[in-house]
C-alpha positions in Angstrom: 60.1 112.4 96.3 56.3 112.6 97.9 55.1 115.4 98.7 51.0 116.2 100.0 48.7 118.3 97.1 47.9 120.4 99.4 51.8 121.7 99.7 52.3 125.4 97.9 53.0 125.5 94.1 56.1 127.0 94.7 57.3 124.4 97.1 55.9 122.1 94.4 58.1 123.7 91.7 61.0 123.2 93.9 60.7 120.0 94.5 60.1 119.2 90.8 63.5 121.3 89.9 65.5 119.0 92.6 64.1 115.7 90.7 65.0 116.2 87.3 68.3 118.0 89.0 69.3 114.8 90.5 67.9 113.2 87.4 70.4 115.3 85.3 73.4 114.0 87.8 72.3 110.5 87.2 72.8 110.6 83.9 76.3 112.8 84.3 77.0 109.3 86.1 76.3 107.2 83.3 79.4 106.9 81.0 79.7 106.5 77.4 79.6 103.1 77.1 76.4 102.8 79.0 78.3 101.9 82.1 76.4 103.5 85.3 79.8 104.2 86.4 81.0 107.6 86.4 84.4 108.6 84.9 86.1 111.9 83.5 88.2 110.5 80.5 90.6 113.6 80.7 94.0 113.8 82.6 93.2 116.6 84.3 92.5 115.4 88.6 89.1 115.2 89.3 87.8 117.3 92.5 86.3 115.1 95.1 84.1 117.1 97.0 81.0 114.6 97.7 78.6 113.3 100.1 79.8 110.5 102.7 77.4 107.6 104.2 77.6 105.2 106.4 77.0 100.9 105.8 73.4 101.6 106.0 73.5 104.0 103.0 72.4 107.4 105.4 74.3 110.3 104.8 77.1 111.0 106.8 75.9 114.6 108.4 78.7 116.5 111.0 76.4 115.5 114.5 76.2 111.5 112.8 78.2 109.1 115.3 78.6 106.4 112.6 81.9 105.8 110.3 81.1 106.5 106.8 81.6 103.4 104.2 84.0 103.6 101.1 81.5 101.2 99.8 78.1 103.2 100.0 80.5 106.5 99.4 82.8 105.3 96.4 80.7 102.6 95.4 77.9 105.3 93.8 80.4 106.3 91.8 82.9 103.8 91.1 82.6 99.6 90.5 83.6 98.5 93.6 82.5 94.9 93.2 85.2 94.6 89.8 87.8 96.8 92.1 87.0 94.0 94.2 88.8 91.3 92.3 92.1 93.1 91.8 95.5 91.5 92.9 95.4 93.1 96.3 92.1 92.3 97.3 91.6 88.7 95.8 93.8 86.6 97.7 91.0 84.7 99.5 88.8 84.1 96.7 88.8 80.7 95.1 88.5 81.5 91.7 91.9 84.1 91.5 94.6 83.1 89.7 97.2 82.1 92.1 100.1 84.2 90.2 103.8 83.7 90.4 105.0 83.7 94.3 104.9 86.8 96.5 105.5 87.2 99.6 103.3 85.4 102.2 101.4 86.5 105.5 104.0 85.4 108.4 101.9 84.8 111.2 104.2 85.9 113.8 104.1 85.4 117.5 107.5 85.6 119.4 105.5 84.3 122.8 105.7 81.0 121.0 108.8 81.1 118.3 105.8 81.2 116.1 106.9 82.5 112.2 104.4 80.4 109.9 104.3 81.4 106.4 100.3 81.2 105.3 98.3 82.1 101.9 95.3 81.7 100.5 96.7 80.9 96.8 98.4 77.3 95.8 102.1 78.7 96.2 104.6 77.0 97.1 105.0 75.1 100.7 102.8 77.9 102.1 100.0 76.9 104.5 96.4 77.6 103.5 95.0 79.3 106.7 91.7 77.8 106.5 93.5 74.1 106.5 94.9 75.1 110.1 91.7 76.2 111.4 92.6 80.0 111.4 89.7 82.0 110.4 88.7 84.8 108.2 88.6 87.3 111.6 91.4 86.3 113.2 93.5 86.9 109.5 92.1 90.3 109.6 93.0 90.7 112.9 96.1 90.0 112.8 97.0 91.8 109.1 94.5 94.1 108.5 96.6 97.1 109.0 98.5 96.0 105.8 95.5 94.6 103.9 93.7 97.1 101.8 90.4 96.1 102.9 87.6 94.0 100.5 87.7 90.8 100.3 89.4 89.0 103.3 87.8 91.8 105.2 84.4 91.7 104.4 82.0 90.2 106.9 81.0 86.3 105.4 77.3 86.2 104.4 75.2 84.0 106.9 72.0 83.0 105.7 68.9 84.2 107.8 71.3 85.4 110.9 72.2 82.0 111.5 75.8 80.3 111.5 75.8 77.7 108.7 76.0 74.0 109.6 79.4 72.1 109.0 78.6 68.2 107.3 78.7 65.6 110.0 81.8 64.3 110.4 83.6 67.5 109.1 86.5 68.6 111.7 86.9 72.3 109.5 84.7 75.1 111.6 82.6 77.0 109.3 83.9 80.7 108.8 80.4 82.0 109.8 80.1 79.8 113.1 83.8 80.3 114.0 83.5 83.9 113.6 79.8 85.0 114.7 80.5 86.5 118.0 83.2 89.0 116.5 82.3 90.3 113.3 79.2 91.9 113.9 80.5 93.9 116.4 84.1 94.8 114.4 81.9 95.3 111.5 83.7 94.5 107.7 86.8 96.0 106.9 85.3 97.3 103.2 88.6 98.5 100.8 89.5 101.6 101.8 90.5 103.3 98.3 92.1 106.2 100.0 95.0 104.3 101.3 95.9 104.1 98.0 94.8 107.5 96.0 94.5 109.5 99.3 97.1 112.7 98.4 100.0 111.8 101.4 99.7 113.8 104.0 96.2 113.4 104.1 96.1 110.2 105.2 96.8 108.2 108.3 97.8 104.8 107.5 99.0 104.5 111.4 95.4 105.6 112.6 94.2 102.9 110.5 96.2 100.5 111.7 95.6 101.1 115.4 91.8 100.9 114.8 92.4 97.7 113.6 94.6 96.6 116.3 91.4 97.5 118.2 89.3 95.0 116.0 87.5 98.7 115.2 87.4 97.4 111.4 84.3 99.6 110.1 86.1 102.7 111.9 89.3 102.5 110.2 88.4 104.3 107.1 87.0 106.8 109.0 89.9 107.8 111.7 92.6 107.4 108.8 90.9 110.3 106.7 91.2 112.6 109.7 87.5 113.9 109.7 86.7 112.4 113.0 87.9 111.3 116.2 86.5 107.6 117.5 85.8 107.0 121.1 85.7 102.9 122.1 87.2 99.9 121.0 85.5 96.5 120.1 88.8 94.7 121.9 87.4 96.0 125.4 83.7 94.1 124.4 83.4 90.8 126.0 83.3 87.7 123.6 80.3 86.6 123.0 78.4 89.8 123.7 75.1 90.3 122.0 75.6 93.2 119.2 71.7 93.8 119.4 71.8 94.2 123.0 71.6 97.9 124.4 74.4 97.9 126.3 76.6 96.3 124.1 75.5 99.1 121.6 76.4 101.4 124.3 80.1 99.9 123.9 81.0 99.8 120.2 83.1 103.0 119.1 81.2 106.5 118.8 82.6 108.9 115.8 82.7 112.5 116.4 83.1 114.1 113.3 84.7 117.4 112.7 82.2 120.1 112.0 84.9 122.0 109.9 85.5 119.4 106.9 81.8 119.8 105.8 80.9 122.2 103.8 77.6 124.5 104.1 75.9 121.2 101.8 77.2 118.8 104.2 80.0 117.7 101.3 83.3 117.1 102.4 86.6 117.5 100.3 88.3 114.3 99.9 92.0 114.8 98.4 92.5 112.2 96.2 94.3 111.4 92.8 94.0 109.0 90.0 97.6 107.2 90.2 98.5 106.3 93.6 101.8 107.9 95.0 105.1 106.1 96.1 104.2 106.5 99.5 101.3 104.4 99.8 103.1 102.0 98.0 106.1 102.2 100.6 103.7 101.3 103.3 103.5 98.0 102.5 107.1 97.4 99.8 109.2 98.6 101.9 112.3 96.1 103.5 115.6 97.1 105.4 118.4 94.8 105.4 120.3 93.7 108.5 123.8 92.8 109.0 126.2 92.3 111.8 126.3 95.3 113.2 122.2 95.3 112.8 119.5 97.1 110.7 121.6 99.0 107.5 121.1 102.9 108.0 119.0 104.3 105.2 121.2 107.0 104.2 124.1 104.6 103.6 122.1 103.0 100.5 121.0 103.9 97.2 117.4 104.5 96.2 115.8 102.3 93.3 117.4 103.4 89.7 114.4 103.9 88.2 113.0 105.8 91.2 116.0 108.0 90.7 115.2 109.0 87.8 111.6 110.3 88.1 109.7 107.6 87.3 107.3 106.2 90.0 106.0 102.5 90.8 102.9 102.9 88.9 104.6 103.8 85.5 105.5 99.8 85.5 102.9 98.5 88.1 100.0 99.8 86.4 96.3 98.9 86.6 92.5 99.5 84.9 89.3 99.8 87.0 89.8 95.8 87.4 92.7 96.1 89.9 94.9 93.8 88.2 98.1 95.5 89.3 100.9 94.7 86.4 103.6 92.6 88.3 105.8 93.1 85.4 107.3 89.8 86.1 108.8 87.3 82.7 106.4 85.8 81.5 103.3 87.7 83.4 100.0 86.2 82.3 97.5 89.0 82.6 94.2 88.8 83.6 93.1 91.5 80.8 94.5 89.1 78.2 97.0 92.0 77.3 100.7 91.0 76.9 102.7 93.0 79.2 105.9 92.0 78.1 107.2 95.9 77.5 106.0 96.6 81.0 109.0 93.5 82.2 112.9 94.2 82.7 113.8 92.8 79.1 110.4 94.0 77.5 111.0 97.7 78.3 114.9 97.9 77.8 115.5 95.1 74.8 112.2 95.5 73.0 109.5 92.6 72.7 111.4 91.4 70.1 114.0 90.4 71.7 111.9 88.7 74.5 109.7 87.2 72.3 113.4 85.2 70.7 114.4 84.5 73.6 111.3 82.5 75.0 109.8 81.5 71.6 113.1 80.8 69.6 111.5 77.7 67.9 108.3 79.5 66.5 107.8 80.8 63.3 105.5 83.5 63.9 106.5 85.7 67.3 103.4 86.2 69.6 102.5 89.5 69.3 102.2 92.5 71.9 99.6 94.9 71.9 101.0 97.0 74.8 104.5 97.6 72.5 105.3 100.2 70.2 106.2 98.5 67.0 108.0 96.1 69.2 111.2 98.6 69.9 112.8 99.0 72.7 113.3 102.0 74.9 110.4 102.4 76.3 109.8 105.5 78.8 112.7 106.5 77.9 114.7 103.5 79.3 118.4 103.1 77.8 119.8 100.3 75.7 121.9 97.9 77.4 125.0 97.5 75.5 126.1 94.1 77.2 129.4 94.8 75.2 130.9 90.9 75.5 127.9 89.0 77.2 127.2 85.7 75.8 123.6 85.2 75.2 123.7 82.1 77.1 123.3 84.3 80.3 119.9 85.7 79.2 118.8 81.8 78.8 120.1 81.4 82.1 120.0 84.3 84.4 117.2 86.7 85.0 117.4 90.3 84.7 117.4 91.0 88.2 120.2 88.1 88.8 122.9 90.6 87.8 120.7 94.1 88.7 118.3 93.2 91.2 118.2 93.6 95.2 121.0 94.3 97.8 124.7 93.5 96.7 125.4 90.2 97.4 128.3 89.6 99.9 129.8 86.4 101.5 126.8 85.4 103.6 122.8 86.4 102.7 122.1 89.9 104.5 118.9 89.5 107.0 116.0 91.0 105.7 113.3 93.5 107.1 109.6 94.0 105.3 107.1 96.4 106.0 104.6 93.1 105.8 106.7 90.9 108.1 107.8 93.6 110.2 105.6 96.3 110.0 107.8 98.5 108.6 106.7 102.5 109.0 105.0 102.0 112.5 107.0 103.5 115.6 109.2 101.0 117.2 112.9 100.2 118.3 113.6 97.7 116.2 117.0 95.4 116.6 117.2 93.3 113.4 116.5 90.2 115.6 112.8 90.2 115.4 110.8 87.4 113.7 110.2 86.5 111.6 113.9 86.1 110.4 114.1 86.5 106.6 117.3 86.1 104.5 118.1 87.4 101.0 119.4 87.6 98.2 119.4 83.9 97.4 120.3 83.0 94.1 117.7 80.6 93.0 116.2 79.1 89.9 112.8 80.0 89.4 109.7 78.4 87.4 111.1 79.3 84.1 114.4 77.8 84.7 116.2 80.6 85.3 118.1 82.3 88.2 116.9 84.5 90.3 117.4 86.4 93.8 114.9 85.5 96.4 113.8 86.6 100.1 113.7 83.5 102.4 112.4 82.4 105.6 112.0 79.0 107.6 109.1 78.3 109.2 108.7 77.9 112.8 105.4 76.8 114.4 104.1 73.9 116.6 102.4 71.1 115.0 100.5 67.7 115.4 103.0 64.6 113.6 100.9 62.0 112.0 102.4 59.6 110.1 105.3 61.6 109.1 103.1 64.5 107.9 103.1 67.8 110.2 99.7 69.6 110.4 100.1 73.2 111.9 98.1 74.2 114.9 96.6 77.4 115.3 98.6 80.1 116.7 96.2 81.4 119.2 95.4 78.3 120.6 99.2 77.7 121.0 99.5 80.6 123.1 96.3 80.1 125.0 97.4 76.5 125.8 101.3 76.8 126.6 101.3 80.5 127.8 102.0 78.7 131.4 104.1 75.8 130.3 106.2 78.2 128.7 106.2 81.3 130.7 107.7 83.9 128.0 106.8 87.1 128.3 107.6 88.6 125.2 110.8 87.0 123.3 111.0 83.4 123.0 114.3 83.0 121.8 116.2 85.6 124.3 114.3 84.5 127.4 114.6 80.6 126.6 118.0 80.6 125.2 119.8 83.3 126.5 118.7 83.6 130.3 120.5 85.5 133.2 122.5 83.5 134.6 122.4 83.3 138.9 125.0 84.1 141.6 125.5 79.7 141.7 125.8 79.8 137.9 128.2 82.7 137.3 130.7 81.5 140.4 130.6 78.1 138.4 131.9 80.0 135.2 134.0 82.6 137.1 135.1 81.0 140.5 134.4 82.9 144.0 136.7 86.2 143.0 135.3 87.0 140.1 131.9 85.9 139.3 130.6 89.6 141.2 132.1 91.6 138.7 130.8 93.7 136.4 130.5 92.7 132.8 132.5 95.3 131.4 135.5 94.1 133.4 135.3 90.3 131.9 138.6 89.3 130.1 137.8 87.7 126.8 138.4 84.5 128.2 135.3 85.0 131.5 133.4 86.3 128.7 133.6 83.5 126.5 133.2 80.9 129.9 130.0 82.8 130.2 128.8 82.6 127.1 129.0 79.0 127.1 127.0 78.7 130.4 124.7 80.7 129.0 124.2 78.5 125.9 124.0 75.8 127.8 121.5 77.0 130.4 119.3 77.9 127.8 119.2 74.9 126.0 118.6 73.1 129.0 115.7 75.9 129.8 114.4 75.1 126.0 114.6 71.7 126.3 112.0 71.8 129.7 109.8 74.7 128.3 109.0 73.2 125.4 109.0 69.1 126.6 105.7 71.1 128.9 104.3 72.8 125.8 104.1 69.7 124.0 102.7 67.9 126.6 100.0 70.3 127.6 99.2 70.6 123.5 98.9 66.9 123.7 96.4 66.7 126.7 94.8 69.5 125.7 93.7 69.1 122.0 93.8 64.9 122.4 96.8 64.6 119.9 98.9 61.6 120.0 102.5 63.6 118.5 103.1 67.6 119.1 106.6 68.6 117.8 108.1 72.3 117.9 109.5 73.1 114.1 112.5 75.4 113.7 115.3 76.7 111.1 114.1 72.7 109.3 114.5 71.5 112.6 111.9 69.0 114.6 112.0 68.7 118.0 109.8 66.2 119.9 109.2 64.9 123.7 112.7 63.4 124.8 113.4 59.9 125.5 113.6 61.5 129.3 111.1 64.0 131.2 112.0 67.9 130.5 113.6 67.3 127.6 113.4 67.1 123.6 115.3 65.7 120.4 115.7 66.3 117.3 113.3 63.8 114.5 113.9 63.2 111.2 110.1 63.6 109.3 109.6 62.7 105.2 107.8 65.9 105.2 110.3 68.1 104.2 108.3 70.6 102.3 106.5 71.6 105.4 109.6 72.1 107.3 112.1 73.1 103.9 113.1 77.7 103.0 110.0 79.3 101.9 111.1 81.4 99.1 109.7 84.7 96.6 111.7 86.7 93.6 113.0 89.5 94.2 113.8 92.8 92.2 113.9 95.8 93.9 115.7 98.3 95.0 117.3 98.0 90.9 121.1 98.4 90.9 122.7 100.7 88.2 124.9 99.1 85.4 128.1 100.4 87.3 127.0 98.4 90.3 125.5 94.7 88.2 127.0 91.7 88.8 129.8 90.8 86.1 130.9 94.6 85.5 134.6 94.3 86.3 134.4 91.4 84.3 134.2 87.4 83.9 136.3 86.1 86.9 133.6 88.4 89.3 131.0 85.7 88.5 133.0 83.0 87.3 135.4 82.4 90.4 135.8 80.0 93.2 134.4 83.6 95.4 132.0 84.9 92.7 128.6 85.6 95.4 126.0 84.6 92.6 127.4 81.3 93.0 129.7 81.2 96.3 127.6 83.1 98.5 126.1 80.9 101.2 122.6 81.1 103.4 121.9 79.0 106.4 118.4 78.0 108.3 117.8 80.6 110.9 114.8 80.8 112.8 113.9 81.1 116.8 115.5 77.7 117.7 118.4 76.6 119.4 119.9 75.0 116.0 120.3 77.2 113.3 121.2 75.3 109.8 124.7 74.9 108.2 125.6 77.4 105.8 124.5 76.0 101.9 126.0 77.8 98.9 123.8 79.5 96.0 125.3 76.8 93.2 123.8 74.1 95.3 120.4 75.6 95.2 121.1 76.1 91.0 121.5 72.3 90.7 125.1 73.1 89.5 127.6 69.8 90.3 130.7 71.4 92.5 133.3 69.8 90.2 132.2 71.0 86.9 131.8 74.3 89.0 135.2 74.1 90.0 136.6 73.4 86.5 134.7 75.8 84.5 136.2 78.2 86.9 139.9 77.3 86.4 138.9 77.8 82.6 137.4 81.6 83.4 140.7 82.3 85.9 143.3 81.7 83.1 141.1 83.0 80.2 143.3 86.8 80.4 146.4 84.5 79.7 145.3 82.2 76.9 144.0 85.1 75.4 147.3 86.8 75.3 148.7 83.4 73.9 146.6 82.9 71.5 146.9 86.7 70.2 150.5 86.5 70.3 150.6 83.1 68.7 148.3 84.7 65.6 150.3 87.2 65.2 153.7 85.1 65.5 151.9 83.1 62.9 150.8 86.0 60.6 154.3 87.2 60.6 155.9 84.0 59.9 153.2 84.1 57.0 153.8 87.1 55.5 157.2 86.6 55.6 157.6 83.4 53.5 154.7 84.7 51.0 157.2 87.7 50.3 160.0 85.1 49.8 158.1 83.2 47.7 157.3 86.2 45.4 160.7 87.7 45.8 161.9 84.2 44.3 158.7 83.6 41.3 160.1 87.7 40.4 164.0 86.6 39.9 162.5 83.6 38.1 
């Protein structure tokens, strides 16, 4: 602080008081272990009432018209560069451990029949996003309101203003070229730690969203706290506007805070805790299943067992100030080097002992656990399994959540809903039919050998074909490029496949006296005649719409091959004009189920797989093995049914056999019980003959 000599001593002794005051809170900031990160090391919640600022480091005061940053505010206090590297905010960085499989970013678009399944990690037949030309603004665009911020969201560097220079010859565009026009009006979408420890009810997680929707990235924070209102949206800004010119300034969002959160030292209360609540987790882990009738009513299932009981997602999903959220997965390699085996199903219920015989049976020495309490079981309280009768073959087979895990199983896989696919918690009227269309539980091995349920999805996306390999193209230019080829306005799949049929078509079907009546008044028979012209209408109208997509993609990006890829499905131009057939390709991978583990919602005992005994597993109708998923996607053809011992690798006869063996079991036990005990008799009886006979001797 400067201040002129000439000022007055008192105003000099003030000034001197406020330096070594702030002096004294920078070293209140400084925690034991020299870290200049502040921390209370005491269970008791900390109150938040602090100064906010904005990107440019000024104080946030209640006439500012700027949205404060988590990163200037939270970052005095708190590492946000190492926050930055946690699980949920790493996904883009090259250096992350890619992790057992999740769930992927679906790009959805149903103006196209677009589901793609995209990540930045090496996980199975995903696509990388940068491989298909999609940038790092157009993925924040079109996920941000489930993305935590950091990351993927923050602005890429650009040396001296200027977008970097691809390498002649290089067809990939440059993040910082492909994106300059956008970002620094949008601003970066910093990690918003509230959405995680904001109190619930205090935050907005829909306000946030819809400031994203508005590509308002840097106001997000700001709106979803409830301390302001913002006036604008960067989507109404022209591309290609100049953020340093004056009217374009004049455009970009104003905030107008509310004069009533600040305290008399311009301080606001920020209501936060230490260990994030259920809800925010819920906003992006939640999933509804769908069946027949459409999406399952939540009050006709059973919440989580554990969740039940009192516990909360953190006590097993647990983190330090490096983000590393605990997946609590078999086998879980943390990034801390801890072993968080007694965080895992077996871990926590059987004891690390257990686990560590079961996946280290040939060692001599056991690796160690530090996070285990002399390597007992039972951990928060969790109960001992009895598994009166199991055969310890099924824990070298099955997973935990085989038996326990995810919605019963029933004759076909249930549809699924996510809040990540689906945008679960958002307002909407939602069918069940929506893409993209995911499937689950399928029973599937895993890395480690062993079975477990899985959510599904086929992609569905339009791509170049180049010597049998298929190359994605990028969404938006998909849409831009066949929006008038293909005409949809908002449902691909109803509005090619299923349209109205006309006065011609309906007195085809139903003949001149009926085809004016009503619907309702259809005998099953009309209703099934026009049902037929309908399918056949629409696959006509497919085979036109999308024989002129793929020839506008062709003229327009100068590709030789464009094919349409649904339910593992390619179609290509037909042999003649307005329509398409079906192609075999030898890459299947990019066309194959895109699958992730499963666990939750956890199943009580009473309701495992295997309770009412053998024969519900081991049965030609047992669902772990019978139960049956097919392809489905936004195309005409949807994929035949497959059974869950196909995808195990298990050979149908020895299936079949080992089954016979399970359905008489009951029986041969009773035989061979009753033939020991004939034979124990018999025994007993010519023993006391015998000695009767060596007595009268």
């Amino acid at each position: 602080m400067f201040l002129p000599h000439s000022s007055p001593p008192t105003l000099r002794f003030l000034a001197c008081i406020a330096v070594l005051a702030l002096a004294g809170a920078s070293s209140r900031l400084t925690a034991a272990d020299g870290s200049k990160f502040a921390h209370s090391d005491g269970d008791a919640r900390f109150l938040h009432q602090i100064h906010l600022y904005d990107a440019n480091n000024r104080r946030i005061e209640p006439d500012s018209t700027t949205p404060y940053s988590s990163m200037k505010t939270c970052g005095r206090c708190h590492d946000y560069e190492t926050i930055s590297h946690g699980w949920h905010f790493n996904a883009f960085l090259p250096e992350s451990a890619d992790g057992r499989e999740g769930e992927p970013w679906i790009w959805t678009d149903p103006r196209t029949g677009t589901q793609l399944p995209l990540s930045y990690r090496d996980w199975k037949q995903t696509f990388d996003p940068r491989q298909i030309g999609i940038d790092q603004w157009a993925m924040v665009r079109q996920f941000g309101g489930r993305i935590p911020g950091g990351g993927l969201g923050h602005a890429p560097e650009q040396e001296d203003d200027k977008p970097a220079e691809a390498d002649e010859g290089d067809a990939e565009t440059t993040e910082a070229d492909a994106t300059a026009s956008r970002w620094p009006l949008s601003g970066s979408l910093e990690i918003d730690c509230l959405a995680c420890h904001g109190v619930s009810g205090s935050y907005d997680f829909n306000a946030r969203r819809d400031q994203i929707a508005e590509e308002n990235f840097a106001w997000a924070a700001t709106a979803a706290l409830k301390i302001a209102t913002i006036d604008g949206q960067v989507s109404r800004i022209k591309e290609g506007s100049d953020p340093e010119d004056e009217a374009t300034q004049e455009k970009l969002p104003k905030v107008s805070y509310d004069a009533s959160r600040f305290a008399t030292d311009g301080t606001v209360f920020v209501d936060l805790v230490r260990q994030p609540q259920n809800n925010a987790c819920y906003q992006c882990h939640s999933n509804r299943t769908v069946d027949e009738s459409g999406i399952q009513s939540r009050w006709t299932h059973d919440e989580d067992v554990h969740l039940r009981a009192g516990m909360a997602c953190i006590d097993c999903h647990r983190n330090g100030i490096d983000h590393h959220i605990v997946r609590a997965f078999p086998g879980e390699a943390h990034p801390s080097g801890k072993d968080m085996v007694t965080l895992s199903c077996a871990g926590c219920h059987l004891g690390a002992d257990f686990v560590d015989e079961l996946q280290h049976a040939s060692d001599d020495e056991p690796e160690s656990h530090p996070y285990a309490t002399d390597q007992l079981a039972g951990r928060l309280g969790s109960p001992h399994p009895a598994h009166a009768g199991l055969p310890p073959l099924h824990f070298e087979k099955l997973s935990c959540t085989a038996c326990h895990g995810g919605p019963l199983p029933r004759d076909q896989a249930l549809g699924i809903m996510t809040s990540l696919a689906h945008s679960l918690g958002e307002k909407g009227h939602r069918t069940g039919t929506e893409l993209p269309r995911i499937a689950g539980p399928v029973y599937a091995k895993g890395d480690d050998g062993r079975v477990y349920p899985h959510r599904v999805v086929w992609p569905a996306y339009w791509a170049s074909l180049v010597d049998g390999k298929l190359q994605p193209l990028d969404p938006d230019s998909v849409y831009e490029i066949t929006r008038r080829a293909l005409r949809v306005r908002s449902d691909f799949t109803s509005e090619l496949l299923s349209p109205k049929l006309g006065s011609s078509e309906l007195k085809e079907a139903l003949g001149e006296d009926r085809y004016r009546t009503k619907a309702d008044e259809w005998t099953d028979e009309e209703a099934a005649k026009v049902e037929a012209a309908t399918k056949a209408a629409g696959e006509q109208l497919f085979g036109e719409k999308v024989f002129a997509a793929i020839a506008a993609l062709e003229e327009e990006l100068g590709l030789a091959q464009v094919v349409y890829v649904s339910s593992g499905v390619v179609y290509a131009s037909g042999d003649e004009e307005d329509t398409v057939k079906k192609i075999e390709v030898s890459d299947e991978d990019s066309i194959d189920m895109v699958r992730w583990p499963m666990a939750h919602n956890v199943r009580p005992a009473g309701w495992s797989l295997g309770i009412t005994g053998c024969v519900e597993c081991h049965s030609d109708t047992g669902k772990i093995f019978a139960s049956t998923v097919a392809a489905t996607g936004p195309g005409p053809d949807q994929g035949e049914p497959v059974a869950m011992f196909t995808l195990q690798g298990i050979d149908a006869d020895q299936r079949l056999t080992w089954n016979e063996l399970f359905t008489g079991r009951a029986s041969f036990k009773i035989i061979v019980a009753t033939s020991i005990t004939v034979l124990t008799i018999t025994l007993l009886l010519a023993a006391g003959m015998w000695v009767g006979r060596l007595g009268r001797a």
